[in-house]
C-alpha positions as CSV (number, residue, x, y, z in Angstrom):
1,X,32.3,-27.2,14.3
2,X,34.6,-24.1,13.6
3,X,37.0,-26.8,12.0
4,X,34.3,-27.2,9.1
5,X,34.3,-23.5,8.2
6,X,38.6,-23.3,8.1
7,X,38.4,-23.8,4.1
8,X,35.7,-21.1,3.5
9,X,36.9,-18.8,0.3
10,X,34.3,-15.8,0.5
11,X,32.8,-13.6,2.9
12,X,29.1,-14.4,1.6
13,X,29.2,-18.0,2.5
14,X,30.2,-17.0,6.3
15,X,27.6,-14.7,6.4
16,X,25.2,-17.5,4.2
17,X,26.5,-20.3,8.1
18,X,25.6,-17.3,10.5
19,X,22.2,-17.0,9.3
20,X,21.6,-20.9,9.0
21,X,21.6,-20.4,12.5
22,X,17.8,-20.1,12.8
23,X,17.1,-20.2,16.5
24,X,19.8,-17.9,17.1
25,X,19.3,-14.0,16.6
26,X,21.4,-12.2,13.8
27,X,21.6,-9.7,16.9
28,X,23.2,-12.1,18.9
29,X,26.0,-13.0,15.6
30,X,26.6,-9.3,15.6
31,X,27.1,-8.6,19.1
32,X,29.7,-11.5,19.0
33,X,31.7,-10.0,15.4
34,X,31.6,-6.5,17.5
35,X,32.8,-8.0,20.7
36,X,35.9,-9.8,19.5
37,X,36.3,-7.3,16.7
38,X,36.0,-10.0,13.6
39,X,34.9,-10.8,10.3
40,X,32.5,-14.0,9.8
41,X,35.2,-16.0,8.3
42,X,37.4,-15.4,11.4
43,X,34.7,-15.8,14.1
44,X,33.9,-19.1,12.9
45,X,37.5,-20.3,12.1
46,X,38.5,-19.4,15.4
47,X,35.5,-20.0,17.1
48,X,37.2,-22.6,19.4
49,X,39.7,-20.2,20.7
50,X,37.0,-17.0,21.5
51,X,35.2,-18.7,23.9
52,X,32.1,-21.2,25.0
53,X,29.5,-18.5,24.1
54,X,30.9,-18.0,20.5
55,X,31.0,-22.1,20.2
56,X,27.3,-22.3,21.3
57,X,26.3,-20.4,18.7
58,X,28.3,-22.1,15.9
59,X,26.6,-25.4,17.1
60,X,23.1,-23.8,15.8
61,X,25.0,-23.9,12.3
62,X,23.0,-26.0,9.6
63,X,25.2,-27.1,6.8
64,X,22.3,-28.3,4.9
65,X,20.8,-24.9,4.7
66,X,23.8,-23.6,3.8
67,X,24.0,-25.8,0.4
68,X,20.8,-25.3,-0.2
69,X,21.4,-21.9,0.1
70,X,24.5,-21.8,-2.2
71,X,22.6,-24.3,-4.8
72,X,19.9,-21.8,-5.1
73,X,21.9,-19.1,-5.4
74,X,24.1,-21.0,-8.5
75,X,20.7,-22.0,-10.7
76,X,20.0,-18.7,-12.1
77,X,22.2,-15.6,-12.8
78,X,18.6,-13.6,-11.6
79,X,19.1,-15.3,-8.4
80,X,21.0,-13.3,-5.8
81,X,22.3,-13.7,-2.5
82,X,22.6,-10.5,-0.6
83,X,24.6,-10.4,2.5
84,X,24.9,-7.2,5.4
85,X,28.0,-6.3,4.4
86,X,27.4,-6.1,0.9
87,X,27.2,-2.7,-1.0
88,X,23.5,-4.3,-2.4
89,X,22.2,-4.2,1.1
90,X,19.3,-1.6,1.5
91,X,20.9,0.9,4.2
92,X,17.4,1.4,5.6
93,X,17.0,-2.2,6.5
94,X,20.2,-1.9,8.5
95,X,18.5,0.3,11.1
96,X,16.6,-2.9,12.3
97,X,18.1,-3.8,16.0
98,X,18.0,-7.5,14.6
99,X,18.3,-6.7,10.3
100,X,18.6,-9.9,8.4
101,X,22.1,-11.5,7.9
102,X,21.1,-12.3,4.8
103,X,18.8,-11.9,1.5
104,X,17.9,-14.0,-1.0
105,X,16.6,-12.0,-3.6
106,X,15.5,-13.1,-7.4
107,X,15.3,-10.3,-9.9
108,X,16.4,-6.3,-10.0
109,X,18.0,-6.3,-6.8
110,X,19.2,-2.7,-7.4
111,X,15.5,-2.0,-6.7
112,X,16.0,-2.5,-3.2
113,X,17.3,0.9,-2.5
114,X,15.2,2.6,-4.5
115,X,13.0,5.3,-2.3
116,X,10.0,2.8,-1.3
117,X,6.5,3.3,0.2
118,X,4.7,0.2,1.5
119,X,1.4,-0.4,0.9
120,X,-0.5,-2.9,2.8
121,X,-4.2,-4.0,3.8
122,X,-6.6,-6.8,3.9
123,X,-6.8,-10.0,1.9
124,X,-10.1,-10.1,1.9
125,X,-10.7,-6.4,0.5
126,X,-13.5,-4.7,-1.4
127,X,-13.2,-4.0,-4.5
128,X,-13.3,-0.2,-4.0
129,X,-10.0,-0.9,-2.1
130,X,-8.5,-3.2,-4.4
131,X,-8.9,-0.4,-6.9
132,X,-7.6,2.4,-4.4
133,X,-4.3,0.0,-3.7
134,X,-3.9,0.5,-7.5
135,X,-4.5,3.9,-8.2
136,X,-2.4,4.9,-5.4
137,X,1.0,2.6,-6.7
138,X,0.2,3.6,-10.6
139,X,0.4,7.4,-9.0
140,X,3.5,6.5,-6.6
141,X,5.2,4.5,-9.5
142,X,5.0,7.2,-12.3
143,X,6.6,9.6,-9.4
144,X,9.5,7.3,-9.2
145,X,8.6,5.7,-5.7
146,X,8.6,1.7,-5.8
147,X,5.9,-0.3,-3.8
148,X,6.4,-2.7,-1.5
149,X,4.0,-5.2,-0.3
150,X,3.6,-8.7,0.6
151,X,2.7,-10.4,-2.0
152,X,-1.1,-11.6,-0.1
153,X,-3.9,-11.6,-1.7
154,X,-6.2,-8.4,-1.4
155,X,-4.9,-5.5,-1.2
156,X,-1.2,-6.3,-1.4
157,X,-1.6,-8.2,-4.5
158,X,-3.7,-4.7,-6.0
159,X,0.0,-2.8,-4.9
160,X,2.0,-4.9,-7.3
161,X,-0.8,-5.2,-10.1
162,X,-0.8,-1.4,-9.7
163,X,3.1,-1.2,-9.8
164,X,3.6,-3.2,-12.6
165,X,1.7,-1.1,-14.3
166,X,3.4,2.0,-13.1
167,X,7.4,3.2,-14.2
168,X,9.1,1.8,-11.2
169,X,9.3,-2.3,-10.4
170,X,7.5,-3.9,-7.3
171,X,9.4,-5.5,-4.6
172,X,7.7,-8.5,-3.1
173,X,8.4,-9.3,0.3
174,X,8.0,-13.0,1.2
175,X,6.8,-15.0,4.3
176,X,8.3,-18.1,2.5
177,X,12.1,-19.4,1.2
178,X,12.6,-17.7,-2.3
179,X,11.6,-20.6,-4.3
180,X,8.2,-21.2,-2.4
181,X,5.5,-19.0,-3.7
182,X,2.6,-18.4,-1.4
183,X,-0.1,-18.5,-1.8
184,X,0.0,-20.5,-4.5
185,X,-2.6,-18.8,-6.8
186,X,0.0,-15.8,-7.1
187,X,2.4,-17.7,-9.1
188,X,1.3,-15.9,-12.1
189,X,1.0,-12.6,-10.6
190,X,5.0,-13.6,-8.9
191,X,6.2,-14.3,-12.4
192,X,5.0,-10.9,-13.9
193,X,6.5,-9.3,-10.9
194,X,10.3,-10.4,-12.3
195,X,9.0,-9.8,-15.6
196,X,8.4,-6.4,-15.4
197,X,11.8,-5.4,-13.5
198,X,10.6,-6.0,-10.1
199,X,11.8,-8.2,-7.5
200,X,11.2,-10.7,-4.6
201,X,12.7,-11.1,-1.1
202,X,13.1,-12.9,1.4
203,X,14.9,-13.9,4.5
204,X,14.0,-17.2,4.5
205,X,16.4,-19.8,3.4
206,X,15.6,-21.9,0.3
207,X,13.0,-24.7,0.7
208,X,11.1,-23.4,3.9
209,X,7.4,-22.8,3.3
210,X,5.0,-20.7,5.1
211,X,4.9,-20.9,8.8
212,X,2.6,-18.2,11.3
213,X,5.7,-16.9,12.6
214,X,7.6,-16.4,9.5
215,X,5.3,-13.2,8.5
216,X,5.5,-10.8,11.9
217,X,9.2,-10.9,10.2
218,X,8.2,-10.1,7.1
219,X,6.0,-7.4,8.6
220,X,9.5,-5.9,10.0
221,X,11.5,-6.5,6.4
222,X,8.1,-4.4,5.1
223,X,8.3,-1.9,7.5
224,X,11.9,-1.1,7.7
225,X,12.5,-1.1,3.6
226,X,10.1,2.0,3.4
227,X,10.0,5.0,3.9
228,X,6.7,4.6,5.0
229,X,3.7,2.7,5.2
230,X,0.2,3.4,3.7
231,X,-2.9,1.3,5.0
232,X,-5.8,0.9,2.6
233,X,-8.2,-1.6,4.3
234,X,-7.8,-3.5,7.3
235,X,-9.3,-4.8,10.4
236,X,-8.6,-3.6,14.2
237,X,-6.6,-7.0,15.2
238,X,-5.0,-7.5,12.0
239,X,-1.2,-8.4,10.4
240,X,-1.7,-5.2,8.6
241,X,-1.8,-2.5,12.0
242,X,1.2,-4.9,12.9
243,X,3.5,-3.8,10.1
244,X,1.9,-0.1,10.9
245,X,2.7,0.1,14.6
246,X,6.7,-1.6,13.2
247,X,6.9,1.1,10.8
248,X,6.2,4.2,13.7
249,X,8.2,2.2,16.3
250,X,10.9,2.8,13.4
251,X,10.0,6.8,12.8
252,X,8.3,6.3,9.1
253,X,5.6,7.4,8.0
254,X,2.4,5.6,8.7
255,X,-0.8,6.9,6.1
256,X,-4.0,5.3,6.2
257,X,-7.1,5.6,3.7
258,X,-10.1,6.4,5.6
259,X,-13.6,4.9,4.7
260,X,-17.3,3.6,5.5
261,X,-18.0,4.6,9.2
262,X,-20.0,0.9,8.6
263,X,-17.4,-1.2,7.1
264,X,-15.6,-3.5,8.9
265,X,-12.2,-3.2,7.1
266,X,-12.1,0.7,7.9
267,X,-11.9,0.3,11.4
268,X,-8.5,-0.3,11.3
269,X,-7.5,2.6,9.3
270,X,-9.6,5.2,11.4
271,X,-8.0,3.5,14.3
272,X,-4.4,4.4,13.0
273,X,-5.9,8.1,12.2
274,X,-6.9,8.7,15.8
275,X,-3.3,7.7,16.4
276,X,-1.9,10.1,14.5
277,X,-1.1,8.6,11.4
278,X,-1.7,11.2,8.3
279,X,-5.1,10.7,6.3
280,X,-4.7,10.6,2.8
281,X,-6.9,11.2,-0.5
282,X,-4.7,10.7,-3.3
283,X,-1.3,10.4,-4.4
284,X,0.0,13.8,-3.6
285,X,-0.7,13.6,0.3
286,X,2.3,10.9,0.5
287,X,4.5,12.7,-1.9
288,X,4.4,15.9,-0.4
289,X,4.8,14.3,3.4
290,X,7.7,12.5,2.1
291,X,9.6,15.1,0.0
292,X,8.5,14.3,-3.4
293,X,7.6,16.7,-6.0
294,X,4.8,15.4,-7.6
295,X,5.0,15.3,-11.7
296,X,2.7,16.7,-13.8
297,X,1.7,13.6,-15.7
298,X,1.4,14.5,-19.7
299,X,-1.7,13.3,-21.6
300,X,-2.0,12.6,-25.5
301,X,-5.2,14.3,-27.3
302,X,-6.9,10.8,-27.4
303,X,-6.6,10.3,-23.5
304,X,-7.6,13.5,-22.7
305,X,-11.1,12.6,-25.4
306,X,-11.4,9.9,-23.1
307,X,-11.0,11.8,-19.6
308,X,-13.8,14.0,-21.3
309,X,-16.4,11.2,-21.8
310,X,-15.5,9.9,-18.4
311,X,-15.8,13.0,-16.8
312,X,-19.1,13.3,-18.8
313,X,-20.1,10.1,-17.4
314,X,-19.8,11.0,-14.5
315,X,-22.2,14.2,-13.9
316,X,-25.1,11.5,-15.6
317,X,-27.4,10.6,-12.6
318,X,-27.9,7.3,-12.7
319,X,-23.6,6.8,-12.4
320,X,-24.5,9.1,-9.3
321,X,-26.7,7.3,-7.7
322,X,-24.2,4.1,-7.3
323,X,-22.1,4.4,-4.5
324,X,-18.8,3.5,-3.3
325,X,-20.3,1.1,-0.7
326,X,-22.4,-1.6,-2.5
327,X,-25.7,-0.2,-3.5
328,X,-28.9,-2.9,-4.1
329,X,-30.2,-3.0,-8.0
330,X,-33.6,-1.6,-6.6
331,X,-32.0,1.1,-4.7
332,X,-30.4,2.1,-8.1
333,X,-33.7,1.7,-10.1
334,X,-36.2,3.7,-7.5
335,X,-33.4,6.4,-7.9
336,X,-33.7,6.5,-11.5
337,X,-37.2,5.6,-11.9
338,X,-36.8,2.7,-13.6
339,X,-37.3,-0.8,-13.6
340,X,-34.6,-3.4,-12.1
341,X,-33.8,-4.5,-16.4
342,X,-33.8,-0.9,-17.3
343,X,-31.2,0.0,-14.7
344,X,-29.3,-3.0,-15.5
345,X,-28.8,-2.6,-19.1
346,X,-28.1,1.1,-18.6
347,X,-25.8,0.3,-15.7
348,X,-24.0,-2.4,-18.4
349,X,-21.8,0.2,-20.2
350,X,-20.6,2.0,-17.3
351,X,-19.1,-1.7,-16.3
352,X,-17.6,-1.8,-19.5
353,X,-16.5,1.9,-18.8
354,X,-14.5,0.5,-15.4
355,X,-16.6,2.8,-14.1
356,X,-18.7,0.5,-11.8
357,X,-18.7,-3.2,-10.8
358,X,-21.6,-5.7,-10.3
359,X,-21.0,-7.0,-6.8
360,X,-22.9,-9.3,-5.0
361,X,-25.8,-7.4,-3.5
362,X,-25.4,-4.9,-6.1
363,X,-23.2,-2.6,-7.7
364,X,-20.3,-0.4,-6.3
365,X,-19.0,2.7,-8.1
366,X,-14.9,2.6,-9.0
367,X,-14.1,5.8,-10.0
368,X,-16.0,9.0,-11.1
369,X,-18.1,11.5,-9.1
């Protein structure tokens, strides 16, 4: 096998044969390049002459996945192959006992050492925490922090809405190759991500689709790019607490949003409280914890009028009698001592506002007092 690899011209395709090894450990290739004190090129040029252990683990070597990998990599100049020795390696990632080899990376790769906090959560959330997820990367974005996430639905795909509407890109994380976008229905939301200077990464080679145990590895990549990790919603036994307990086995930061003592999604988040993980409100709680000064954000005269009416809004009963749990239409009317239509229509323009949301069941307040 070590015959095959003689001719290779650059460093990044040795690294590109280690890691199309999948069934053996990047640990294991770095323990070997340490042991006999060598560069990839050398250990598999010579791997014949270092010993049965060192040809073992060439054997694993798939050449396929390595021209995949390099075909990929040659489509697009967007397209980027990142290896551990490269200077476009987030250091952070590097702490990892078993970091990736490799990267495969499409779009503003310099992102990737940009100060990050994850945010991460159900993918069947509420809409109150859907709109939390955003609020919080809009506020962590215009701060200069970039979000990282999974690219799920719920409340990861909330993070990167919320980022791409922030000043800093979105960085994607994928359980999948580079090319295979999943699920499928984020395609759109994927796209928008590149668009609007973001980027998506993986380290899974070209062509592999989603498997069960490709995403406890993601959950790691998540975990270990941040500098830490803030829970919105999620459930006790859930993917989410995983990437939490990865990033406090790691030292970050782990911040959770608390919620309804009878919703099922906070459960996990109080859990992770009780655990010590720091209970956060808003924006500032994170910045502060991690060193960040937070900006005072300028308004124009016309969005401060708006702020006004919102704010207005907001003191008006009837907007106070919706809650932030879902609240029946005739809970809302026998508050307001109307009728089911009356409450509706008067409950239309505070939809229109953003300010609430018809739900099934009822309506659920978004923002405002």
């Amino acid at each position: 096998m070590s015959a095959q690899f003689t001719s290779l011209d650059s460093s990044a395709t040795a690294w590109i044969a280690l890691a199309s090894a999948q069934r053996v450990s990047p640990k294991l290739w770095l323990q070997a390049l340490e042991q006999h004190q060598c560069s990839p090129i050398e250990l598999l040029s010579q791997a014949s002459s270092l010993g049965s252990a060192v040809t073992t683990l060439t054997e694993q070597i798939t050449q396929k996945h390595i021209d995949t990998a390099l075909n990929w990599a040659k489509a697009s100049e967007n397209r980027h192959v990142i290896t551990l020795d490269s200077p476009d390696y987030p250091p952070l990632l590097k702490q990892l006992d078993s970091p990736p080899l490799v990267l495969f990376a499409t779009g503003s790769k310099a992102l990737l050492k940009q100060p990050q906090i994850a945010i991460v959560g159900s993918r069947r959330a509420s809409i109150q925490g859907k709109r939390i997820a955003t609020d919080f990367t809009m506020g962590l974005s215009n701060n200069g922090i970039a979000i990282t996430s999974g690219l799920a639905m719920g409340i990861d795909s909330a993070a990167h809405v919320g980022a791409i509407s922030g000043s800093i890109g979105t960085i994607a994380v994928m359980g999948t190759g580079p090319d295979k976008i999943y699920p499928a229905k984020n395609s759109k939301l994927y796209n928008e991500i590149h668009d609007s200077g973001g980027v998506s990464v993986t380290e899974f080679f070209p062509g592999q689709g989603p498997k069960p145990w490709h995403f406890p590895r993601r959950n790691r990549i998540i975990a270990a790019l941040s500098l830490g990790t803030l829970v919105v919603e999620a459930k006790i036994k859930s993917g989410t607490l995983i990437t939490a307990n990865l990033a406090a086995d790691m030292g970050r930061d782990v911040f959770a949003v608390p919620g309804s003592l009878f919703h099922a999604y906070s459960e996990g988040c109080h859990w992770l409280i009780q655990q010590g993980a720091k209970l956060v409100t808003n924006v500032n709680d994170i910045l502060l914890e991690i060193g960040v000064q937070p900006q005072q954000m300028s308004f124009d005269v016309g969005e401060q009028n708006e702020k006004s009416a919102v704010n207005s809004l907001a003191t008006d009963k009837l907007l106070a009698s919706v809650e932030y749990d879902i609240t029946a239409i005739d809970v809302i009317a026998q508050r307001n001592a109307l009728s089911v239509s009356q409450a509706m229509a008067s409950l239309l323009e505070y939809e229109l506002r953003g300010l609430v949301a018809a739900v099934p069941g009822g309506y659920v307040k978004l923002r405002g007092k």
